[in-house]
Structure formats: C-alpha cells, structure tokens
C-alpha positions as CSV (number, residue, x, y, z in Angstrom):
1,X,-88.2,-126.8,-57.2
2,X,-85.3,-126.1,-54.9
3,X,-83.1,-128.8,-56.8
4,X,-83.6,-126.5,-59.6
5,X,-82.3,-123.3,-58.1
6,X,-79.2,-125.3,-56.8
7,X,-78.2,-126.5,-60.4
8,X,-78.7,-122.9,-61.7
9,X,-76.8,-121.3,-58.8
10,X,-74.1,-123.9,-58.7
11,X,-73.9,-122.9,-62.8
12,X,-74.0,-119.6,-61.9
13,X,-71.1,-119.4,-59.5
14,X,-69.0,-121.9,-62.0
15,X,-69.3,-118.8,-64.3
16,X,-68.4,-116.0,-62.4
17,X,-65.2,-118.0,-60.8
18,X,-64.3,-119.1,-64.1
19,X,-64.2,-115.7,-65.6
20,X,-63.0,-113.9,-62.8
21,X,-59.6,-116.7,-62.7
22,X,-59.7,-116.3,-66.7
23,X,-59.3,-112.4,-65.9
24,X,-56.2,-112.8,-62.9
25,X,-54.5,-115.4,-65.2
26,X,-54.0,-112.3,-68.4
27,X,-52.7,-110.1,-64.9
28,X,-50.1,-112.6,-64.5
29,X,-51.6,-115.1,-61.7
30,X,-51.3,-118.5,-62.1
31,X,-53.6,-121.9,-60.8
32,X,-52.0,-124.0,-58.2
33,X,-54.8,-125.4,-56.8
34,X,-58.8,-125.4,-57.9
35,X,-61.9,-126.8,-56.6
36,X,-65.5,-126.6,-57.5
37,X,-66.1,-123.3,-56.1
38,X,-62.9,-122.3,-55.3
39,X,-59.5,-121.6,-56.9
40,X,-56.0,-120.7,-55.3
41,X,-53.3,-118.6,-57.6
42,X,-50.0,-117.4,-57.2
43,X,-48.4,-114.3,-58.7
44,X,-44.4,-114.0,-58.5
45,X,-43.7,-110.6,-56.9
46,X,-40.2,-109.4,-59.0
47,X,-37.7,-107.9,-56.4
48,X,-36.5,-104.0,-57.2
49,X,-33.3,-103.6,-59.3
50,X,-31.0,-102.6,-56.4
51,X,-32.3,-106.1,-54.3
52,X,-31.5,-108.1,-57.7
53,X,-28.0,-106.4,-57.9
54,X,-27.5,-107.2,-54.1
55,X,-28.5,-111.1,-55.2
56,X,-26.2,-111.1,-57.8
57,X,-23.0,-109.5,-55.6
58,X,-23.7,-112.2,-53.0
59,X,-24.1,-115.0,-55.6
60,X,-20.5,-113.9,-56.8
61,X,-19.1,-114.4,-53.6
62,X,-21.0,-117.6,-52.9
63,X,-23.5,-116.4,-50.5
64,X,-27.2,-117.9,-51.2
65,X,-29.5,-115.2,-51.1
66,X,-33.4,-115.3,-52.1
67,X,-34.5,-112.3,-54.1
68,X,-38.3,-113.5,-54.3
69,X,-41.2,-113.7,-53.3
70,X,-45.2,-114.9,-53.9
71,X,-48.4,-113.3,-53.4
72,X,-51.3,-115.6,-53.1
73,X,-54.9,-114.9,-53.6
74,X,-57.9,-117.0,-53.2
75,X,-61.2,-116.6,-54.6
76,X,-64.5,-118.2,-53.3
77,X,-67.8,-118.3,-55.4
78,X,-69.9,-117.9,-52.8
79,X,-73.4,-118.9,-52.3
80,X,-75.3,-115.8,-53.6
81,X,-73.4,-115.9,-56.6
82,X,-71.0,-113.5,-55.8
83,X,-66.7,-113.6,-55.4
84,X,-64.7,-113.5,-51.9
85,X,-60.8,-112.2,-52.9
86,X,-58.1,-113.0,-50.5
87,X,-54.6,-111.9,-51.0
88,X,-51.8,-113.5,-48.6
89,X,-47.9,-113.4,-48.4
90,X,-45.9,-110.4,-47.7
91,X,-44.1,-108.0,-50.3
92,X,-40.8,-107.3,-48.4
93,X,-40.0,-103.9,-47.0
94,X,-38.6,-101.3,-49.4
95,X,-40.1,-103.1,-52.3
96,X,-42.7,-101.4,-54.0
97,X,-46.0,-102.0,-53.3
98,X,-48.0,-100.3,-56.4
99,X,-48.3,-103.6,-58.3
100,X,-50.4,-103.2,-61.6
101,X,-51.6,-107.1,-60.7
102,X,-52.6,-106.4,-57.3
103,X,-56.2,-107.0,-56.5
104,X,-58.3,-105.7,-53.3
105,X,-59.5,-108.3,-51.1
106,X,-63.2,-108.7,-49.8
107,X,-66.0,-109.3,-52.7
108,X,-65.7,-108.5,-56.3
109,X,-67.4,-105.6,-57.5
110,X,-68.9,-104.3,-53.7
C-alpha cells in the first residue's frame, strides 16, 4: 500500500516541477541542469544602458570589461508535493532590481 502512495507522489511532484520549469522557461529562464526532483536555471540579468555604454567606451580603448551577470534559481519538488525556490547570484549595485522575471524564494504558492 505504501509503494502505491510513493508512485503517485513521485508522479505528483514530476508534475508540479515540470509545470512550474515550463512556467520560468516563458519568463526567460533557462535548464542547465535537471534531476528527478530537481531542476537548476539560469536567467541572464541585462546590465542598464549607461553600464553597456561604459562596456562599449572601454572595449574601444581595449580595456576588457564584463557588463553581465546571472541569476540562478533552483527548484525542489519536495516530499509533500509542494516547490522549494531558491534564487542565487548577485545583481550588481546601481542596477535595477525590479526584474519582471524575478521570482520569491521559499515555497511556491505559501
């Protein structure tokens, strides 16, 4: 009986995760690495215009300069069924920060 409720919450979870990464992935976020209960995207964050000008200026005069930067967020199917969010890697100061893509961490929908 308990192998039972394992297959259907094992399903279950699949499900939820599935729809939740089918959901970040029209926001922009992309798979880099998935397991069975588990998946771990990346987002691009795009610098402000004044930080790409600033990129461009140095690239003129040969300077290397990085106007980039990634957000990552991992989601967890947990074991009740529901989703763990967790968002790492820093937006750099004086960048915005209102980001339509952004996501809260902790568990979906609580």
């Amino acid at each position: 009986m308990s192998d039972e409720g394992d297959v259907y919450d094992a399903a279950r979870r699949r499900v939820a995760l599935a729809a939740e990464v089918k959901s970040r992935e029209r926001d922009g976020w992309s798979v880099v690495d998935r397991s069975t209960f588990e998946v771990t995207m990346v987002h691009d964050v795009r610098p402000p215009w004044w930080q790409m000008l600033v990129t461009l200026v140095l690239a003129l005069f040969g300077a290397a300069a990085s106007a980039s930067a990634e957000r990552y967020l991992r989601i967890e199917a947990q074991n009740d069924g529901q989703l763990h969010r967790r968002t790492t890697g820093d937006i750099p100061r004086g960048w915005p920060r209102n980001r339509h893509w952004e996501v809260p961490d902790g568990l979906v929908g609580a």
